[in-house]
MARKOL-376709 format. One record per residue: residue number from 1; residue in one letter; z, y negated, x negated of N, C-alpha, C in turn. Coordinates in nm, 3 decimals, decimal comma. Last residue first. Layout:
BEGIN
n	res	n.Z	n.Y	n.X	ca.Z	ca.Y	ca.X	c.Z	c.Y	c.X
NUM	A	Z	Y	X	Z	Y	X	Z	Y	X;
...
This chain:
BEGIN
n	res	n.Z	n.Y	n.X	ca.Z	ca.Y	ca.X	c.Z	c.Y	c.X
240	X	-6,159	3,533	6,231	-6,096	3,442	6,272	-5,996	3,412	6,118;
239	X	-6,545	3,549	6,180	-6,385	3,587	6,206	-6,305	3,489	6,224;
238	X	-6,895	3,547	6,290	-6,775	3,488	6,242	-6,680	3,553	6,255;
237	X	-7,227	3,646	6,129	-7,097	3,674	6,180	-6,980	3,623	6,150;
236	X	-7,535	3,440	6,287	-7,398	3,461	6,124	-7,307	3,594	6,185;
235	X	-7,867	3,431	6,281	-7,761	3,499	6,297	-7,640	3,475	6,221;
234	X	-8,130	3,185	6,228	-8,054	3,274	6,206	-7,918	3,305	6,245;
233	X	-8,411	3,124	6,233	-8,347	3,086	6,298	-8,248	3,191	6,262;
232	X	-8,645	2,826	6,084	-8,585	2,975	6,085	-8,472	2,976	6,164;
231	X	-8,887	2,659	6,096	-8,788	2,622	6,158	-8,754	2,804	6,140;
230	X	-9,146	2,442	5,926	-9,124	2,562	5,952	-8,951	2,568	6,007;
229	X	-9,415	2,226	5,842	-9,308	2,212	5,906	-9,268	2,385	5,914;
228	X	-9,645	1,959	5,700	-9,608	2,108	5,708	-9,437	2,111	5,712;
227	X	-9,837	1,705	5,793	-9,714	1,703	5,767	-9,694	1,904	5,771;
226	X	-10,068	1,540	5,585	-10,044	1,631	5,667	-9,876	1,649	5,628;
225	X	-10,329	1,311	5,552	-10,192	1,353	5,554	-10,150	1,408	5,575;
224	X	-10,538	1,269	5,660	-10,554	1,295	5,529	-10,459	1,347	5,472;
223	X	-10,496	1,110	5,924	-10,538	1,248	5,920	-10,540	1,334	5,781;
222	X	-10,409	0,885	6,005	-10,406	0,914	5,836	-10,384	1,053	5,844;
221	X	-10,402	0,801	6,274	-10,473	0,704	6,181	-10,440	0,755	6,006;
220	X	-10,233	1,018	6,394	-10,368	0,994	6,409	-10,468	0,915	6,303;
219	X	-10,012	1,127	6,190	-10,072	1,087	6,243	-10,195	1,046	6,253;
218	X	-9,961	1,380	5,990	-9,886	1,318	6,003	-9,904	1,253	6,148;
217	X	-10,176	1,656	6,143	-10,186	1,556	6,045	-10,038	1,488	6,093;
216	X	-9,992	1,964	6,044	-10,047	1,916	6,142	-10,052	1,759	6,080;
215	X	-9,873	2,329	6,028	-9,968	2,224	5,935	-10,009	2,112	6,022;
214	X	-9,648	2,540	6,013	-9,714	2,429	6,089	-9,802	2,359	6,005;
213	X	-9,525	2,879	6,003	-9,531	2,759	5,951	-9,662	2,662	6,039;
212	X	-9,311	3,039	6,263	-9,454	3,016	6,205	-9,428	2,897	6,148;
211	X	-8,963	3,121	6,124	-9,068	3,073	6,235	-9,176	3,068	6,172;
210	X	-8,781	3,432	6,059	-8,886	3,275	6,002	-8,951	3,250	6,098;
209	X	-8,468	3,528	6,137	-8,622	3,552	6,154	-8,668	3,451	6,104;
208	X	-8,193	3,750	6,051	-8,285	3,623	6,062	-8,384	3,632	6,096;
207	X	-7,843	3,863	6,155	-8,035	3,916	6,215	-8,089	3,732	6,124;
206	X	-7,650	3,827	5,986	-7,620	3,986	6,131	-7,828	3,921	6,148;
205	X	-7,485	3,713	5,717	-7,576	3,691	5,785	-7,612	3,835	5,851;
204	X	-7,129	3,693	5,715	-7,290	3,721	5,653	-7,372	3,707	5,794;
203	X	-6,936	3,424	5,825	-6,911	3,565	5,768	-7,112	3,571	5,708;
202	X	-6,671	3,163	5,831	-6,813	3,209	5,886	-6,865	3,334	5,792;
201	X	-6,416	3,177	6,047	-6,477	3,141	5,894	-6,602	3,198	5,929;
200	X	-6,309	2,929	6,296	-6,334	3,031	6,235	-6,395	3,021	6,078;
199	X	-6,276	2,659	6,476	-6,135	2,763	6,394	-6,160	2,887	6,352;
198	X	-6,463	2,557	6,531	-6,385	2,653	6,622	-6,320	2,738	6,578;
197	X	-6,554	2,393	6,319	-6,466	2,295	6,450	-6,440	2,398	6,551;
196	X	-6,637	2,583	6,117	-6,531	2,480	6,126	-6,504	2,422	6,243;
195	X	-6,828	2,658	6,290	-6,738	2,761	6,224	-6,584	2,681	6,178;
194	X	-6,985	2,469	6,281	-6,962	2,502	6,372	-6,880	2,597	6,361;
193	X	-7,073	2,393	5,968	-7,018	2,312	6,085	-6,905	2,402	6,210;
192	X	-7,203	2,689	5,924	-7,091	2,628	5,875	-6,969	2,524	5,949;
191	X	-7,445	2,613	6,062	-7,360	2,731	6,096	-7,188	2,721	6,023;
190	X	-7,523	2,409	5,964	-7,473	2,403	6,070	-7,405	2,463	6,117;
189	X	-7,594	2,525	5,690	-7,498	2,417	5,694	-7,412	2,357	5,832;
188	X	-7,741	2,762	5,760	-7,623	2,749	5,704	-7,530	2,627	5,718;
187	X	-7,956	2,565	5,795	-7,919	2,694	5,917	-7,753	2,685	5,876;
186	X	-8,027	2,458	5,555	-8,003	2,365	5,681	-7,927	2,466	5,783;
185	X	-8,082	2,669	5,391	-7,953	2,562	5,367	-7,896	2,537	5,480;
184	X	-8,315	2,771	5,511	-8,205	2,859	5,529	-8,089	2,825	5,467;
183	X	-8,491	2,572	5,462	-8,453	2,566	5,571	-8,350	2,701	5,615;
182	X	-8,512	2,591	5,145	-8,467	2,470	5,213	-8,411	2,492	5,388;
181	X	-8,631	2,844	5,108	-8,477	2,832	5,099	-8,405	2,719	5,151;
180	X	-8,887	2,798	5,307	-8,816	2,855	5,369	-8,635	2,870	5,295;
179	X	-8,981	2,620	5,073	-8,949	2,542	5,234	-8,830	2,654	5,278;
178	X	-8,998	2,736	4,862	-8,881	2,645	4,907	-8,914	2,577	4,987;
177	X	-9,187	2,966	4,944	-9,039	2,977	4,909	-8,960	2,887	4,883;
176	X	-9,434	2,778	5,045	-9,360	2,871	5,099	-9,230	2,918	5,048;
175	X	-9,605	2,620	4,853	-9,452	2,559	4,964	-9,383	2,655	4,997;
174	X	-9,789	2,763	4,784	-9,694	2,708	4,695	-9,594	2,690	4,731;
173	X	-9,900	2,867	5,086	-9,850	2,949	4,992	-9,748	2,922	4,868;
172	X	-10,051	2,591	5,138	-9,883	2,665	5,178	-9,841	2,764	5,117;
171	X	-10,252	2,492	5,025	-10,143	2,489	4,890	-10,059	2,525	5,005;
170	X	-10,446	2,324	5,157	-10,472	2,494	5,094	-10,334	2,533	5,054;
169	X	-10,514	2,135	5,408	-10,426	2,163	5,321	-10,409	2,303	5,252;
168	X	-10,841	1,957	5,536	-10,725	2,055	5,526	-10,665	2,057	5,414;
167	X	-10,995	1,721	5,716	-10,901	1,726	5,625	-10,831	1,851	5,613;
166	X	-11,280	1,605	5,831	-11,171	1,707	5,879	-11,081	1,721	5,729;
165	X	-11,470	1,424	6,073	-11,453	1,428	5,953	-11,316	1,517	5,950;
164	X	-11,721	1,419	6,303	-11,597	1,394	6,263	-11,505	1,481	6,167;
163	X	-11,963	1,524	6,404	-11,962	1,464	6,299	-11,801	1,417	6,260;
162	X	-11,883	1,651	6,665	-11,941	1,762	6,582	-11,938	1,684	6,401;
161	X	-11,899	1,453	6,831	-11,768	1,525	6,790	-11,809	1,593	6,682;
160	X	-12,059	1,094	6,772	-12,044	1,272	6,784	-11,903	1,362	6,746;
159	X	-12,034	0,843	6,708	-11,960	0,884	6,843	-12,008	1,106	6,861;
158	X	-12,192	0,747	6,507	-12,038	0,751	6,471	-11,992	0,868	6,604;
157	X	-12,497	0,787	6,334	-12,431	0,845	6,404	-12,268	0,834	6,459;
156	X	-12,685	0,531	6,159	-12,586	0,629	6,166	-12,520	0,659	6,314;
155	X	-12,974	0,474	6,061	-12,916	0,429	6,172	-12,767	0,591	6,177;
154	X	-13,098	0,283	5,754	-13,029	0,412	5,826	-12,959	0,381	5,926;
153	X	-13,103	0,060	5,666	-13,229	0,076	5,774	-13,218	0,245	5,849;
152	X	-12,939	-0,044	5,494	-13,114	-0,037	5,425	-13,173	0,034	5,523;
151	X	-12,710	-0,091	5,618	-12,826	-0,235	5,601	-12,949	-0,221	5,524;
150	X	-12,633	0,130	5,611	-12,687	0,094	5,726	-12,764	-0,032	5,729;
149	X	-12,582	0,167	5,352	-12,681	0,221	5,353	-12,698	0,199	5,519;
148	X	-12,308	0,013	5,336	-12,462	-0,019	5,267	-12,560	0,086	5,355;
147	X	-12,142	0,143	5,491	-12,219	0,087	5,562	-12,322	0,019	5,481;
146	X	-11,981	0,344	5,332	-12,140	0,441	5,390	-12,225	0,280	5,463;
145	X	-11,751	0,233	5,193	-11,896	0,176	5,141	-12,031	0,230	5,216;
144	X	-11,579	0,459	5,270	-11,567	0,290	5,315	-11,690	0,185	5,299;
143	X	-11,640	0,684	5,177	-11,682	0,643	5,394	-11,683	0,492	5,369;
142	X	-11,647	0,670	4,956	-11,778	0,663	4,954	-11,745	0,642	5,124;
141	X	-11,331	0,679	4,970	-11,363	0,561	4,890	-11,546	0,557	4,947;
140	X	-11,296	0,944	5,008	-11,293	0,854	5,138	-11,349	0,681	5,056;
139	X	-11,422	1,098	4,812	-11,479	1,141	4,916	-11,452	0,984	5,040;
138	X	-11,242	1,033	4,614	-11,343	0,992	4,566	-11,474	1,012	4,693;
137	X	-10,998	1,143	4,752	-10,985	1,032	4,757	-11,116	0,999	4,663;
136	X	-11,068	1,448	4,735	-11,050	1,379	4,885	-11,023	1,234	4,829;
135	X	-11,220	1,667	4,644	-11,249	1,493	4,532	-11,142	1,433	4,666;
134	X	-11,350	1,847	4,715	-11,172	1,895	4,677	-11,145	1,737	4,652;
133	X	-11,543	1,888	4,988	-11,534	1,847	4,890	-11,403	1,864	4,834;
132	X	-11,863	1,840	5,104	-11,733	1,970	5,134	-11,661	1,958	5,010;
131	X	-12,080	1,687	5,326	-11,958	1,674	5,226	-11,859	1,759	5,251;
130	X	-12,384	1,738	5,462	-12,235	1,741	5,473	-12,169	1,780	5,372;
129	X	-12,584	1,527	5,712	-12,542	1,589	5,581	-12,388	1,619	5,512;
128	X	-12,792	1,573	5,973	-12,634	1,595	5,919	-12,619	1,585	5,776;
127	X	-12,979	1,413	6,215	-12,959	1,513	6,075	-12,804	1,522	6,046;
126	X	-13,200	1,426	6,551	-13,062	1,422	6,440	-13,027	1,501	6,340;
125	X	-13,451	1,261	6,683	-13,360	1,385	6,546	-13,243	1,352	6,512;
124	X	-13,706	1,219	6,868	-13,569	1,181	6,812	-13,516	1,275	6,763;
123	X	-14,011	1,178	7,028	-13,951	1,272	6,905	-13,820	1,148	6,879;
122	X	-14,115	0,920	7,113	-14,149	1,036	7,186	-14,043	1,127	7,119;
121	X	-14,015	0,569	7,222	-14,038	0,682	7,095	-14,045	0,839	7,182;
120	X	-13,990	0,486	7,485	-14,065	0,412	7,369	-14,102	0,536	7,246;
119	X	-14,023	0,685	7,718	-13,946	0,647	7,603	-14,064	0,580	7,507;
118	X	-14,158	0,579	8,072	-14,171	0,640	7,952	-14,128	0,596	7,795;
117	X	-13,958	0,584	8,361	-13,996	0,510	8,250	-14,062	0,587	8,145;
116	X	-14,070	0,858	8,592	-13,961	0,775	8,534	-14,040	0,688	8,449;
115	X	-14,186	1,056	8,798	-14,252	0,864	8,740	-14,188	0,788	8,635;
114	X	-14,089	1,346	8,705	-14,128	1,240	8,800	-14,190	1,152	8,706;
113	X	-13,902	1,374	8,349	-13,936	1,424	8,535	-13,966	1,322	8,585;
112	X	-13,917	1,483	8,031	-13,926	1,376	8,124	-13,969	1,472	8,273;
111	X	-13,906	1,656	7,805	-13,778	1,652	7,878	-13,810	1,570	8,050;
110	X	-14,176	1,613	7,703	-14,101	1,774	7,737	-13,998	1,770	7,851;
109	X	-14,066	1,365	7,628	-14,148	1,411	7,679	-14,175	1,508	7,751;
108	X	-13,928	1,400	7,381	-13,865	1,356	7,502	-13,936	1,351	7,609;
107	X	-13,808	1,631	7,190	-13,943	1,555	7,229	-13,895	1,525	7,363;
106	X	-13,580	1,596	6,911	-13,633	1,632	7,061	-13,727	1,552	7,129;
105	X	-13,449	1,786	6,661	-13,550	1,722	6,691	-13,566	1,738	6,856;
104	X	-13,202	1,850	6,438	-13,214	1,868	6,539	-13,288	1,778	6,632;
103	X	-13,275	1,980	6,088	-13,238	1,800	6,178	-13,257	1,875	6,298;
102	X	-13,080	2,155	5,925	-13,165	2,146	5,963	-13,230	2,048	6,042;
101	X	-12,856	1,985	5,690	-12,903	2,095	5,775	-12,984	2,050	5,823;
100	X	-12,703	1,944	5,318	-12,822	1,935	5,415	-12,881	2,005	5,517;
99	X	-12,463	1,933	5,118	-12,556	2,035	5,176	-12,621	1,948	5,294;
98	X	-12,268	1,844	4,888	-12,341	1,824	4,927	-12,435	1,920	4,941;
97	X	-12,132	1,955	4,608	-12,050	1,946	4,734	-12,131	1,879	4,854;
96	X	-12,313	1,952	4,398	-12,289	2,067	4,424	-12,219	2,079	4,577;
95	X	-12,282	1,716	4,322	-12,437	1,757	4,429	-12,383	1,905	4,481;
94	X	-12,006	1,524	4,342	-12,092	1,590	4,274	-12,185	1,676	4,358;
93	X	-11,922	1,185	4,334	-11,934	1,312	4,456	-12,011	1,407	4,337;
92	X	-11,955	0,925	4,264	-11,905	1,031	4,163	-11,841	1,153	4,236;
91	X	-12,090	0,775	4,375	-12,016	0,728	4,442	-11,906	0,853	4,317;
90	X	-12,403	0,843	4,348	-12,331	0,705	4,269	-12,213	0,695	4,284;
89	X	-12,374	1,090	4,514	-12,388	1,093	4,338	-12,324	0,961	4,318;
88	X	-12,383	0,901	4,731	-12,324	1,043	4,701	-12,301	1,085	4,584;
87	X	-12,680	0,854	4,713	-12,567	0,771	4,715	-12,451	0,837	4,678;
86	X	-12,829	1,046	4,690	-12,813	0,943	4,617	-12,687	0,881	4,622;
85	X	-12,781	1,115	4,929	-12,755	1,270	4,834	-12,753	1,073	4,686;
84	X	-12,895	0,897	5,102	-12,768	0,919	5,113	-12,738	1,031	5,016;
83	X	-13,175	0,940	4,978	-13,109	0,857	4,982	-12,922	0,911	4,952;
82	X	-13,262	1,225	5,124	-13,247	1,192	4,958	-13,161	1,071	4,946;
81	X	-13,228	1,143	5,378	-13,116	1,244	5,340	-13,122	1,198	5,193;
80	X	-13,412	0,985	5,446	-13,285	0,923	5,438	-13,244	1,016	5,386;
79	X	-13,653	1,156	5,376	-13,609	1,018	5,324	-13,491	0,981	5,299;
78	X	-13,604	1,330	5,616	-13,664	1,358	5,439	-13,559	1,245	5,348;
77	X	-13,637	1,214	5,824	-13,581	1,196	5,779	-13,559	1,310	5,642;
76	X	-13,930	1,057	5,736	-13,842	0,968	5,750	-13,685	1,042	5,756;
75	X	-14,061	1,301	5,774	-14,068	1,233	5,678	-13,955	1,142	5,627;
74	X	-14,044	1,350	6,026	-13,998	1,459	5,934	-13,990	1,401	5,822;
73	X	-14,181	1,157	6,151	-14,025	1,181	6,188	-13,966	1,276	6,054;
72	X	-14,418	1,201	6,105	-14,354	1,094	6,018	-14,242	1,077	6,032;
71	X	-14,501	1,395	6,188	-14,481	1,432	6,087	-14,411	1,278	6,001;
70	X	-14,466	1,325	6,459	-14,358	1,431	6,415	-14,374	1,440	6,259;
69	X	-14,447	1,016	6,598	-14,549	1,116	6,509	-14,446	1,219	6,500;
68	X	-14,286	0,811	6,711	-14,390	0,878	6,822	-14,481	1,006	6,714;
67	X	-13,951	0,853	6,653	-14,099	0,820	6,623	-14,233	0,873	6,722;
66	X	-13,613	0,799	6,492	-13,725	0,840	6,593	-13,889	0,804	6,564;
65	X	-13,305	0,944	6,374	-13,445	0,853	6,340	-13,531	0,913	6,414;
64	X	-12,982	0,954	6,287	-13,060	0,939	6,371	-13,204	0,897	6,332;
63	X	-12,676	1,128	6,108	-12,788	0,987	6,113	-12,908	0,993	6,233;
62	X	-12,397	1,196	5,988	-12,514	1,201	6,074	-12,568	1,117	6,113;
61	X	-12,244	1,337	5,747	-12,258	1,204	5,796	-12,378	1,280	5,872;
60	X	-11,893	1,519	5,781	-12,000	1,541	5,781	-12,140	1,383	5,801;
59	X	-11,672	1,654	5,550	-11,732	1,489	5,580	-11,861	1,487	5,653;
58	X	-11,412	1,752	5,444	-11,508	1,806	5,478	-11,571	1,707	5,585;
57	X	-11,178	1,817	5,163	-11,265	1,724	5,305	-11,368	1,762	5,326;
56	X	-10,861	1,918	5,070	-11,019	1,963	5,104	-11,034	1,861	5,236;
55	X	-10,571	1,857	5,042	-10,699	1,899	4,935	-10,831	1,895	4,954;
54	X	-10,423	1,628	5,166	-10,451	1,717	5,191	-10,560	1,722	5,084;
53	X	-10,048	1,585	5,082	-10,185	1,538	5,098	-10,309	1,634	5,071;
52	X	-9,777	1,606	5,262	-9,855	1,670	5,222	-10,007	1,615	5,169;
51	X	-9,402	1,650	5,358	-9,601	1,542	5,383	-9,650	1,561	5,265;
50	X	-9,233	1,908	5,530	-9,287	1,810	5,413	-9,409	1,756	5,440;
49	X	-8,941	2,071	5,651	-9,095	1,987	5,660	-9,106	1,893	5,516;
48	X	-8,762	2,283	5,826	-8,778	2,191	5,670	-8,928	2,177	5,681;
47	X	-8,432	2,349	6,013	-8,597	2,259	5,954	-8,591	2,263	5,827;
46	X	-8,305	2,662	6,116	-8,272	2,554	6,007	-8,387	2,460	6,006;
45	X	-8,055	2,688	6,406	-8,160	2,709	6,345	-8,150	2,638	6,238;
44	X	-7,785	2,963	6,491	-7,829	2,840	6,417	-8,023	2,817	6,386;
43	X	-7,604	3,179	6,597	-7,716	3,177	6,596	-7,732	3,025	6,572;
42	X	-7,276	3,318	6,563	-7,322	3,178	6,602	-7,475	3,213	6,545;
41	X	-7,014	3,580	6,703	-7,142	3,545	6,618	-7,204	3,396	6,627;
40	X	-6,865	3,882	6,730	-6,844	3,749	6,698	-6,958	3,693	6,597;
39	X	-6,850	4,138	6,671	-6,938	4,097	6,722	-6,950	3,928	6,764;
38	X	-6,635	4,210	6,534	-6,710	4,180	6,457	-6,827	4,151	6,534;
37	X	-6,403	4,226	6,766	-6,412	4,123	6,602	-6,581	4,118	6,567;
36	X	-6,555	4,417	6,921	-6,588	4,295	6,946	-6,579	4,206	6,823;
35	X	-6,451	4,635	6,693	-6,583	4,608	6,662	-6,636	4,458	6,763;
34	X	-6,164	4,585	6,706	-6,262	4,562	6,577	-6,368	4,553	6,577;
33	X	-6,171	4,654	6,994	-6,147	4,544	6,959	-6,179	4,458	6,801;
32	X	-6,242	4,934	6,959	-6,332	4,864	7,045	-6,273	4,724	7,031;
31	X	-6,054	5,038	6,828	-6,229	4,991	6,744	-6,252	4,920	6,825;
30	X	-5,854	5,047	6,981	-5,849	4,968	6,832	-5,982	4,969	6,832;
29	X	-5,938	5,189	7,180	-5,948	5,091	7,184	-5,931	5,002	7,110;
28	X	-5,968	5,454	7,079	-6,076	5,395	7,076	-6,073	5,273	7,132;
27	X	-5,653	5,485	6,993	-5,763	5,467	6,854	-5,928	5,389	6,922;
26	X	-5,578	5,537	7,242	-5,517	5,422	7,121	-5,598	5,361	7,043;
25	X	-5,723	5,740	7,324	-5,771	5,575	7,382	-5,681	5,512	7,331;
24	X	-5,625	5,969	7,121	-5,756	5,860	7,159	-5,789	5,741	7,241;
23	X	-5,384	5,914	7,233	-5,374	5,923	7,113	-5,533	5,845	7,059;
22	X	-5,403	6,053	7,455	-5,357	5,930	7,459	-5,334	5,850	7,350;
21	X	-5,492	6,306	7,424	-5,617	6,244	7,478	-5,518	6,090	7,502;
20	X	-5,273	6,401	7,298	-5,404	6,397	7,211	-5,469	6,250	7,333;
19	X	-5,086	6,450	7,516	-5,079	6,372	7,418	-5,198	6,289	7,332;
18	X	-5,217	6,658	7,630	-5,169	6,492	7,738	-5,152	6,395	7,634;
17	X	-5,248	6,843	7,453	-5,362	6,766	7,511	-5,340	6,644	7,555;
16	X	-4,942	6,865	7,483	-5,025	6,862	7,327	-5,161	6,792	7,393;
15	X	-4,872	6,962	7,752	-4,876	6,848	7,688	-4,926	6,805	7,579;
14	X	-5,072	7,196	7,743	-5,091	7,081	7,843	-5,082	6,943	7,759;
13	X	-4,894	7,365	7,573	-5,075	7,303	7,575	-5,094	7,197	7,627;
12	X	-4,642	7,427	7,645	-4,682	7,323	7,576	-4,838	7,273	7,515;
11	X	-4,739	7,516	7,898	-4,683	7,421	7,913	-4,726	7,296	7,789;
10	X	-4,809	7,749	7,822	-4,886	7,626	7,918	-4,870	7,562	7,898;
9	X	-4,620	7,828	7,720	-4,739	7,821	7,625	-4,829	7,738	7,723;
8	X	-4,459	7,843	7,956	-4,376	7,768	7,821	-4,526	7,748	7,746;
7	X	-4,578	8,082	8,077	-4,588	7,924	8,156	-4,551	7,835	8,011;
6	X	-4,552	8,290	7,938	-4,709	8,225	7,904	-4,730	8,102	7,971;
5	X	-4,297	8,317	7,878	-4,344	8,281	7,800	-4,469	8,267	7,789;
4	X	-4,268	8,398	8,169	-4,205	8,298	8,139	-4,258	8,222	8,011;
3	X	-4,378	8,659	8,153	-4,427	8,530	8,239	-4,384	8,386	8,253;
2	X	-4,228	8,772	7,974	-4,378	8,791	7,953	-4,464	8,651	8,055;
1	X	-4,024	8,832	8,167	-4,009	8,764	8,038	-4,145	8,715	7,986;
């Protein structure tokens, strides 16, 4: 009797378990289909750019002057720099944005090998003077007029890299929160799109990230310009 009633208690263990454990892969395959639901997703990016004019110039002019004396090289270019600091002023630059470096002098002499020709001038220099300025359109108005001062006998510099003239933009920080709401419209709006033409609704936002912002001139011929650009890219979750 005793053995009958511990097979029956087997028994109904067994099945109670056989049951249970079918009971769970009911349930864990319901989630596992709620949770694909919710892994349903469209990744979008958004633009947003703007043109920009840029705040700060930074102008450098460089000039040239030779001589067989050194102290009249030094002199001469003495000379021109006051000048051009003149000019600079007339032009309603203020002195404060004007600096002056050291001239970079070379005896050519020093330099010479063999029989070669000997340079007419012994000593050549180059000076710099350089415009750092917020004025950017009282700054390009004085490039357009720098050629007076080549018809009073200043020999200017154009073909140096080092002298080419540079434009930056300070103000991203201002841009920054409506570029980036502007370009989390654009994300949305596609994400939207696309939610519509595959028969879904489009749900919250599952991961974003911001791209690096850009600063770069519009183009070559209006470097002064700048175009600032940023591209976010974001996550949705869709249903049906």
């Amino acid at each position: 009797m005793t053995k009958v009633k511990n097979n029956l208690a087997a028994l109904l263990l067994g099945a109670g378990i056989l049951l249970g454990l079918v009971a769970l892969g009911i349930l864990m395959g319901s989630a596992v289909d709620k949770f694909k639901g919710y892994e349903r997703t469209v990744t979008v990016k958004g633009l947003a750019e703007r043109e920009v004019p840029a705040d700060i110039v930074i102008w450098p002019i460089q000039f040239t002057a030779a001589s067989n004396d050194l102290s009249d090289l030094y002199a001469d270019i003495a000379a021109s720099s006051e000048r051009i600091k003149r000019f600079l002023g007339e032009q309603g630059i203020a002195a404060t944005a004007v600096s002056v470096s050291m001239p970079a002098v070379t005896d050519k002499s020093a330099q010479q090998y063999g029989g070669g020709q000997r340079p007419e001038f012994r000593y050549t220099a180059l000076q710099t003077v350089t415009v750092y300025s917020g004025q950017v359109d009282k700054v390009r108005a004085a490039m357009d007029r720098l050629a007076e001062l080549g018809r009073e006998g200043i020999a200017f510099s154009q073909n140096n890299y080092q002298g080419q003239t540079e434009y930056i933009f300070t103000g991203l920080n201002q841009l920054k929160p409506q570029m980036v709401e502007q370009a989390t419209v654009e994300a949305r709006r596609v994400a939207q799109k696309f939610a519509e033409d595959s028969d879904s609704v489009l749900g919250k936002i599952r991961r974003a990230s911001q791209g690096q912002f850009s600063i770069r001139d519009r183009d070559k011929n209006n470097p002064h310009i700048k175009k600032v650009r940023v591209v976010s890219t974001i996550e949705y979750y869709l249903s049906d």
